[in-house]
C-alpha positions in Angstrom: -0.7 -54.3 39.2 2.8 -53.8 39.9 3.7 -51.0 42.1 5.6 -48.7 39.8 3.0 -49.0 37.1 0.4 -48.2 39.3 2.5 -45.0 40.4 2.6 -44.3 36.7 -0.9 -44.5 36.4 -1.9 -42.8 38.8 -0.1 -39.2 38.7 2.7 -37.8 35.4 5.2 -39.5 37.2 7.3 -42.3 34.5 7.9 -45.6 35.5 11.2 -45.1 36.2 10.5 -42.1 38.5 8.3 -44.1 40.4 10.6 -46.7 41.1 12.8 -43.9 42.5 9.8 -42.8 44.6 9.5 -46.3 45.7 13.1 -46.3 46.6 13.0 -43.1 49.0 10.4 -44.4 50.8 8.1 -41.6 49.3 5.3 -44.7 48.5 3.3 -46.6 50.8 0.2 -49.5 50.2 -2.0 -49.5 53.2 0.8 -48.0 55.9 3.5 -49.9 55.0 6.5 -49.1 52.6 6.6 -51.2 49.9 9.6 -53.3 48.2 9.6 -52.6 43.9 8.1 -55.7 43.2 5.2 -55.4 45.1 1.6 -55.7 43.8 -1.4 -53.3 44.2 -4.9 -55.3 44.7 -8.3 -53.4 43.7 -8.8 -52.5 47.9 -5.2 -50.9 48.3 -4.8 -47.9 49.8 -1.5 -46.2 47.9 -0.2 -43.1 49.1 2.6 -40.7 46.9 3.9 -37.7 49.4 1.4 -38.7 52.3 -1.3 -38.0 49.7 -3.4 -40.7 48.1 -3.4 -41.9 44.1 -5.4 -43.4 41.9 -5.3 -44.5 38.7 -6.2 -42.5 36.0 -8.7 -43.9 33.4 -8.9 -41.2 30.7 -5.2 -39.6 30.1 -5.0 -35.9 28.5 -1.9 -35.1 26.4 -1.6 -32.2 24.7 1.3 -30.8 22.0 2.4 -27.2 22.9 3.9 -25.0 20.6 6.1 -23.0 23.1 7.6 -19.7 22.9 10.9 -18.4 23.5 11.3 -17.0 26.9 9.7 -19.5 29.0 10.8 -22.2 31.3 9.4 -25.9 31.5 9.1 -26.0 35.3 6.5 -24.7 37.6 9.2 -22.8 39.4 10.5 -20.3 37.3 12.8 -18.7 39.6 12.6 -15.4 38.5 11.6 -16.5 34.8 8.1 -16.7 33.4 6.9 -20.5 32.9 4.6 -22.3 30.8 2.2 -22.6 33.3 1.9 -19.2 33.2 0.7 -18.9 29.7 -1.2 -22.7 29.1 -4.7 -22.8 29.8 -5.5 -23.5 33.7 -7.0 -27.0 32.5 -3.5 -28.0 31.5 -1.4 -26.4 34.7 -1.5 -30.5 35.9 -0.2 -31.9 33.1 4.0 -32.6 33.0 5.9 -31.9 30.1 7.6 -34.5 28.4 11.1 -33.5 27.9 12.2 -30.4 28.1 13.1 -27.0 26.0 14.8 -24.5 27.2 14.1 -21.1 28.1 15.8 -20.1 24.7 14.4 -22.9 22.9 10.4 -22.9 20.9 9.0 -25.4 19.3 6.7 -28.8 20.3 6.2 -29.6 24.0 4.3 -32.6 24.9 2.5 -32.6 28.6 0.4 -35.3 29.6 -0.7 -37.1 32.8 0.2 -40.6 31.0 3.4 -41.7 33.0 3.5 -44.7 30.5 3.6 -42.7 27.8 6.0 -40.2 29.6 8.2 -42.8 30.2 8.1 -44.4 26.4 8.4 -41.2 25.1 11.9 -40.3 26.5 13.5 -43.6 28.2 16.8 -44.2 26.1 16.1 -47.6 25.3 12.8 -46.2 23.1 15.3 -43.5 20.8 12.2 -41.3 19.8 13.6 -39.4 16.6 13.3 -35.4 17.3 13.5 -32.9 14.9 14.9 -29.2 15.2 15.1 -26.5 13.0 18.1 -24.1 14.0 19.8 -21.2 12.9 23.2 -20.7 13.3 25.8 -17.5 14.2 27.9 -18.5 11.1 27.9 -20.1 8.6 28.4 -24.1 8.8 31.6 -26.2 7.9 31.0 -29.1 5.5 33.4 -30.6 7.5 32.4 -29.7 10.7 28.7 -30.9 9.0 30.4 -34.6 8.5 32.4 -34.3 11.7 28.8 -34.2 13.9 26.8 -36.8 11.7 29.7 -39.7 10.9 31.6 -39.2 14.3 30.3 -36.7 16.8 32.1 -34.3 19.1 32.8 -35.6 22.4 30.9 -33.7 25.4 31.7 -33.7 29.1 28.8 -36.3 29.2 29.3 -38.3 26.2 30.2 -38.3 22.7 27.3 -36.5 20.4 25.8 -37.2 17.0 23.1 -36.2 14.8 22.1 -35.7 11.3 22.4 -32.0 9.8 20.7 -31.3 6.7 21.2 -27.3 5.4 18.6 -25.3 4.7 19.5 -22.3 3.2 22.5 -21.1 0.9 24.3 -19.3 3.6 24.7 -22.5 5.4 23.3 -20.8 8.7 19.9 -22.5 8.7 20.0 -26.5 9.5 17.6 -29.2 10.4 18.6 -31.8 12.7 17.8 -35.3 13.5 18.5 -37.1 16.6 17.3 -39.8 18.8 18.8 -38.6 22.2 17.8 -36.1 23.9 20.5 -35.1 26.4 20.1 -31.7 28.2 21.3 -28.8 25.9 22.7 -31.1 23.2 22.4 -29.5 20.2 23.6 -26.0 21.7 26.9 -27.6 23.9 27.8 -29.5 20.4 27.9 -26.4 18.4 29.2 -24.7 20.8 32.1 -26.8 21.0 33.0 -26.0 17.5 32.6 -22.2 18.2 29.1 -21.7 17.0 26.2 -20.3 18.8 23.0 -21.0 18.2 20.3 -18.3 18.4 17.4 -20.2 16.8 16.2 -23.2 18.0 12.5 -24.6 17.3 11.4 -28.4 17.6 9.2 -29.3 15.0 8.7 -33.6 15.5 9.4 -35.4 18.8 8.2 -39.2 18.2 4.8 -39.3 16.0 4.1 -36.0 16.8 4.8 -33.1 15.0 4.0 -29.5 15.1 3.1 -29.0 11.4 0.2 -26.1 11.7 -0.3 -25.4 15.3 0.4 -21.7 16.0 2.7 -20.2 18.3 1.9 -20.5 21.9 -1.3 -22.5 21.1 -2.2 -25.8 22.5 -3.8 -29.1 21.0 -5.3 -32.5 22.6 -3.8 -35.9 21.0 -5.1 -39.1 21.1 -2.8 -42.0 22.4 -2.9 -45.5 22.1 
């Protein structure tokens, strides 16, 4: 087995992470640092931070349904964390993607680096779904302006589909297949919204529909 599918394998760590493991010298196979081509025989010895890995034959992935007010990192720097309120079976899971601290909605974690990595590598454009609500009302042609040309960010131009939800205009659903940090709020932002809401409800095949607030459940993978 390759190197950096082995690293995936073994700990939450994407493939593409574990290439840049591999790079920084943070990987060895029996002593020795290894070039990213390298294979893994059954007798190996790999070590990941001076600490040894294996890989891991049953996965767990679970969809979260997280709350406002808590960040997706185990160090919250002064803020509360999701490992604070998920069951302690779960604290060694990763999440996949990120919401912020202002942001609800589904959270996958798993201990799948393959499915980490196919879940949010660009090339893969997982289709996510938000439901948001809005400080004013929405512009038709601000509406067309996002979906048929985007607004140009600091990082890149952005685009996604907006579909209304309400009379006001305030409430929207959007569709997108990036995933670029704090998209959705920098793009409305630089039309002189703000938005207060923000839920995801769908990230790939998996979607929310009745799982509670702050409640957990295990998925199957394939």
């Amino acid at each position: 087995m390759r190197i950096n599918k082995y690293i995936a394998a073994s700990t939450p760590l994407s493939r593409r992470a574990a290439d840049e493991a591999i790079a920084n010298g943070r990987v060895t196979i029996n002593d020795n640092v290894p070039g990213p081509g390298a294979d893994v025989g059954d007798t190996d010895i790999v070590l990941l931070d001076d600490v040894r890995v294996r890989p891991v034959m049953n996965h767990t992935t679970i969809m979260f349904n997280k709350p406002v007010g808590y960040v997706c990192s185990r160090d919250g720097q002064g803020s509360e964390t999701i490992y604070d309120i998920l069951p302690k079976a779960y604290e060694r899971l990763q999440p996949v993607g990120r919401l912020d601290k202002f942001s609800s909605g589904l959270l996958l974690l798993t201990d799948d680096g393959d499915l980490a990595n196919e879940l949010t590598h660009p090339k893969y454009q997982k289709v996510k779904v938000y439901e948001a609500r809005l400080s004013q009302p929405l512009e038709p042609l601000h509406q067309q302006m996002i979906s048929d040309h985007g607004v140009m960010l600091e990082d890149g131009n952005s685009t996604f589909q907006i579909e209304i939800l309400n009379p006001r205009r305030s409430r929207i659903r959007v569709t997108m297949r990036e995933g670029r940090n704090r998209q959705i709020r920098r793009t409305f932002s630089a039309l002189g919204y703000g938005v207060p809401e923000l839920n995801r409800t769908t990230f790939g095949p998996y979607s929310l529909n009745t799982l509670a607030l702050g409640k957990t459940k295990s998925v199957t993978t394939t």
